[in-house]
C-alpha positions in Angstrom: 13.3 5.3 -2.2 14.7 2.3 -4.1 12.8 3.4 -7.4 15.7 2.2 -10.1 14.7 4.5 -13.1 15.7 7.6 -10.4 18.7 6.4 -9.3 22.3 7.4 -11.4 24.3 4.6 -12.3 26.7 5.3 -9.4 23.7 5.4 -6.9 22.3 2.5 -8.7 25.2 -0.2 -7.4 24.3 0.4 -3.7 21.0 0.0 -4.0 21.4 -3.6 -6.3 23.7 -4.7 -4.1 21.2 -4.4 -1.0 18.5 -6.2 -2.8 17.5 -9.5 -1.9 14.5 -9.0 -4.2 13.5 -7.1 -7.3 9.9 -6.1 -8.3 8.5 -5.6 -11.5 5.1 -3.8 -12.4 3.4 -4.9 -15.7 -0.3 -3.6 -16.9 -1.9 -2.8 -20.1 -3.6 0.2 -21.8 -6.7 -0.7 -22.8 -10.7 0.4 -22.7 -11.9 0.0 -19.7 -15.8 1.0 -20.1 -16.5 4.4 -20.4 -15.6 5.4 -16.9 -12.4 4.4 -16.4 -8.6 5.7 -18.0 -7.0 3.6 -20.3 -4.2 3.3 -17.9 -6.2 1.4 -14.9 -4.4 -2.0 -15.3 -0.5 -0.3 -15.2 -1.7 2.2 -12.8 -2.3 -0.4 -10.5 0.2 -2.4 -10.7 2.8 0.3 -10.4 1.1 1.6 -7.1 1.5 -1.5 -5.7 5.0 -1.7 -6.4 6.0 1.4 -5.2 4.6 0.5 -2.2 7.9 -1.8 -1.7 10.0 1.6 -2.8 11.3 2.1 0.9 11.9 -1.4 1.6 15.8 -1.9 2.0 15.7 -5.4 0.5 13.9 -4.2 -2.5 14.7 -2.8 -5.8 11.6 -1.1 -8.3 11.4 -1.6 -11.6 9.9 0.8 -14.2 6.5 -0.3 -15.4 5.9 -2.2 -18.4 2.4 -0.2 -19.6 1.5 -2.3 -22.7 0.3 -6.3 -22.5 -1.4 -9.0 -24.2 -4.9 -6.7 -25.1 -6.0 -7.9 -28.2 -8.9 -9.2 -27.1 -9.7 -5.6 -26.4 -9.0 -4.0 -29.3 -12.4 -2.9 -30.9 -12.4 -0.2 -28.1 -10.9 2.9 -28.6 -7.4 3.5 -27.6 -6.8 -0.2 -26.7 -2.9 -0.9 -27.1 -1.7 -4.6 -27.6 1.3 -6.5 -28.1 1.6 -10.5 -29.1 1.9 -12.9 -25.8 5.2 -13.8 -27.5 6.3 -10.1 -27.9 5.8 -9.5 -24.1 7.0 -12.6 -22.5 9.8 -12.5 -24.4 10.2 -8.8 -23.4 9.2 -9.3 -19.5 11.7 -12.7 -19.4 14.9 -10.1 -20.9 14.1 -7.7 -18.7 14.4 -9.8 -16.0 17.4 -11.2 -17.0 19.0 -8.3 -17.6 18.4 -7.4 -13.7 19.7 -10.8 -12.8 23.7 -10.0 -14.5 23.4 -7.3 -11.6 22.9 -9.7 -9.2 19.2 -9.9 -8.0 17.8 -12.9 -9.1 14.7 -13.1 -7.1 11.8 -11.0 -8.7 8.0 -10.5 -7.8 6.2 -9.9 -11.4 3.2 -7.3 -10.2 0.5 -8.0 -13.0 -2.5 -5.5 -13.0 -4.0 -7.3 -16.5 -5.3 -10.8 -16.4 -4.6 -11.2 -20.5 -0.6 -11.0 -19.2 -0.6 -14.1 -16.5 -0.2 -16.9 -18.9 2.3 -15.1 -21.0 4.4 -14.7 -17.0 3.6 -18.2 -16.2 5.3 -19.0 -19.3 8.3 -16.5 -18.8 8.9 -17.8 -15.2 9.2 -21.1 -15.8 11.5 -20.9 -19.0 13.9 -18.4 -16.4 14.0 -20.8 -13.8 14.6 -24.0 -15.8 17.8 -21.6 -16.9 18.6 -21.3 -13.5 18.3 -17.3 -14.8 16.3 -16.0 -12.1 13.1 -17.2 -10.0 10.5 -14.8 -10.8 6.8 -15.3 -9.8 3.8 -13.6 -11.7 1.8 -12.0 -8.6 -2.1 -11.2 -9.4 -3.3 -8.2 -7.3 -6.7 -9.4 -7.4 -6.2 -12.5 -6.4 -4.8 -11.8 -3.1 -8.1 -9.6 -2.0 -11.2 -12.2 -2.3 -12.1 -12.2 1.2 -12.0 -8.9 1.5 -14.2 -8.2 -2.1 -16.5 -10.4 -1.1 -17.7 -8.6 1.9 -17.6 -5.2 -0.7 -18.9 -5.7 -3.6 -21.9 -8.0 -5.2 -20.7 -9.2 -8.1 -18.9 -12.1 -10.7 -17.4 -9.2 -12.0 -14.3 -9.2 -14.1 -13.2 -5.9 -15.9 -13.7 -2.5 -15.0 -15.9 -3.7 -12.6 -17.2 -2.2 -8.9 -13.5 -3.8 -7.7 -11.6 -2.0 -10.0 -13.2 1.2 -10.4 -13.0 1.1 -6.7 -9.3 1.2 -6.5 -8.6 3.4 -9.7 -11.0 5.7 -7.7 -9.0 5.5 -5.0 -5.6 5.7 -6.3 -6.2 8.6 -9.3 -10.0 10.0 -8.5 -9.4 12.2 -11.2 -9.0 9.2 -14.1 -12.4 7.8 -13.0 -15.6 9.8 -14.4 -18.3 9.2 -11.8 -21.4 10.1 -14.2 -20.4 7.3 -16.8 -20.5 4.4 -14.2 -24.1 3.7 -14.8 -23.7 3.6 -18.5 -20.6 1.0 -18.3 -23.2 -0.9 -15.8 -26.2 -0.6 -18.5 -23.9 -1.8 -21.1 -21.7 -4.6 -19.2 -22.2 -8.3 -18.9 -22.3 -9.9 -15.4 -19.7 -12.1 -15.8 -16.4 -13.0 -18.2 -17.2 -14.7 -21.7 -20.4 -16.8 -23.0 -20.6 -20.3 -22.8 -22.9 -22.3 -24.6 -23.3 -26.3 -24.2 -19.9 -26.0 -22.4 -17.8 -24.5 -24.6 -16.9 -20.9 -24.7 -17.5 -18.3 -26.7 -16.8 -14.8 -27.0 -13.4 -14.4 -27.8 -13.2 -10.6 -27.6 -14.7 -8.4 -25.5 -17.3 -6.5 -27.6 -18.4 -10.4 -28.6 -20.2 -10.1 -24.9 -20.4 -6.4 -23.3 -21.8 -3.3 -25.3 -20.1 -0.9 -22.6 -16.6 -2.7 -22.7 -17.4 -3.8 -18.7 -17.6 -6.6 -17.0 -19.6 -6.9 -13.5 -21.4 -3.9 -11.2 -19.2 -0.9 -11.4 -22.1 1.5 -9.8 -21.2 -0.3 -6.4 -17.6 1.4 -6.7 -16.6 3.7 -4.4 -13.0 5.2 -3.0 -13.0 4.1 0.2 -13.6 0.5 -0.8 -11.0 0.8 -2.9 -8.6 1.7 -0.2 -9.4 -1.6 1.5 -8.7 -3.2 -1.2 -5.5 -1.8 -2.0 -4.4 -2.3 1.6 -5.4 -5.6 1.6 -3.4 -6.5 -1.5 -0.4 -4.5 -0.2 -0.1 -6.5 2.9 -0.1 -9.7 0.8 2.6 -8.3 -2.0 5.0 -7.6 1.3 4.1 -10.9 2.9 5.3 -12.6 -0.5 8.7 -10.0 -0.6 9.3 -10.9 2.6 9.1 -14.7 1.8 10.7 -14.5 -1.2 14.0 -12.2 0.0 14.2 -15.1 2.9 14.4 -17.4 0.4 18.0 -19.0 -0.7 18.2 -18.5 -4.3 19.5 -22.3 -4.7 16.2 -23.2 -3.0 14.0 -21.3 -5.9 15.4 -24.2 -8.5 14.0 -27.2 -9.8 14.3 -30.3 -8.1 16.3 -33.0 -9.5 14.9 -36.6 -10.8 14.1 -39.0 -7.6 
């Protein structure tokens, strides 16, 4: 198991040294409706990267549990840094990995406030030549396979992600509150009036704190789902550790 924050120091230097790639969970801890933990979004996105823990050519990263949630933060126990403090944080992270010699990372986001915040980070780290580090969106890997599950715009602790939490930690997912989040929610992201949008927090458009159908959500959807993202975060790993690092750079003028 190439899980760094369990290796020593001494066992730590094989295991860099093997790694074409590195992986790096991020989240949040934020409301997510009555019915689901706190913890869904870094939950997620560490189960998905321990899925690359036996991979040889893989190194994993302790997850980073707090993101960009202010937009959240009228809800109980909703925990939030600035987009500057965690991009800043996520890009020395990464660079701290790089002096040991793996410069390739997959980001694995589980909260959609942190992607422009890693859009940002990855393209100051490669312009630096520091490392080539995509942001890698679970959910955005699965929507053929949603699309057959779930009817929904969805959005936030929605059928789709009360599915997987229900499937990864049943116990952090209280059954008999999904059809309050549902009577509370709003069926899709934001409000938009005349074309511009509105809503700016959360409680600005959803009583409940959720976003889509989350009484559709059951375990063994969620399984499919997570399988289905797995397969595409090793698909990208695998392209990524094939990858020469001199080939991850920017291009020069024409």
């Amino acid at each position: 198991m190439t899980l760094l924050a369990e290796r020593t120091t001494a066992t730590a230097a094989d295991a860099l040294a093997a790694a074409e790639v590195g992986v790096l969970p991020v989240g949040s801890t934020e409301q997510h409706g009555p019915a689901l933990a706190l913890g869904m979004d870094h939950l997620a996105a560490e189960a998905f990267a321990r899925s690359a823990a036996d991979r040889e050519d893989a190194v994993v990263l302790p997850t980073v549990p707090i993101g960009v949630s202010a937009h959240h933060r009228q809800f109980d126990g909703t925990l939030y840094v600035s987009p500057e403090t965690f991009e800043r944080y996520v890009t020395e992270t990464i660079a701290s990995l790089a002096e040991h010699g793996v410069r390739k990372v997959v980001v694995v986001n589980g909260h959609g406030g942190n992607t422009d915040a890693l859009r940002r980070g990855a393209r100051t780290l490669r312009d630096d030549r520091t490392a080539f580090a995509p942001p890698w969106n679970w959910w955005d890997s699965v929507g053929d396979v949603t699309d057959d599950l779930f009817d929904e715009e969805g959005g936030h602790a929605d059928a789709m992600e009360s599915s997987l939490l229900w499937y990864l930690h049943e116990t952090l997912v209280d059954e008999d509150e999904l059809a309050a989040a549902e009577e509370g929610a709003s069926d899709a992201w934001g409000e938009s009036v005349h074309g511009a949008a509105l809503g700016f927090d959360t409680i600005d458009f959803s009583e409940s704190g959720a976003v889509g159908r989350p009484t559709q959500a059951d375990p063994e959807k969620g399984e499919r789902v997570f399988e289905a993202a797995r397969d595409q975060l090793h698909a990208l790993l695998d392209w990524l550790a094939d990858r020469p690092i001199d080939d991850c750079w920017p291009r020069d003028h024409r």
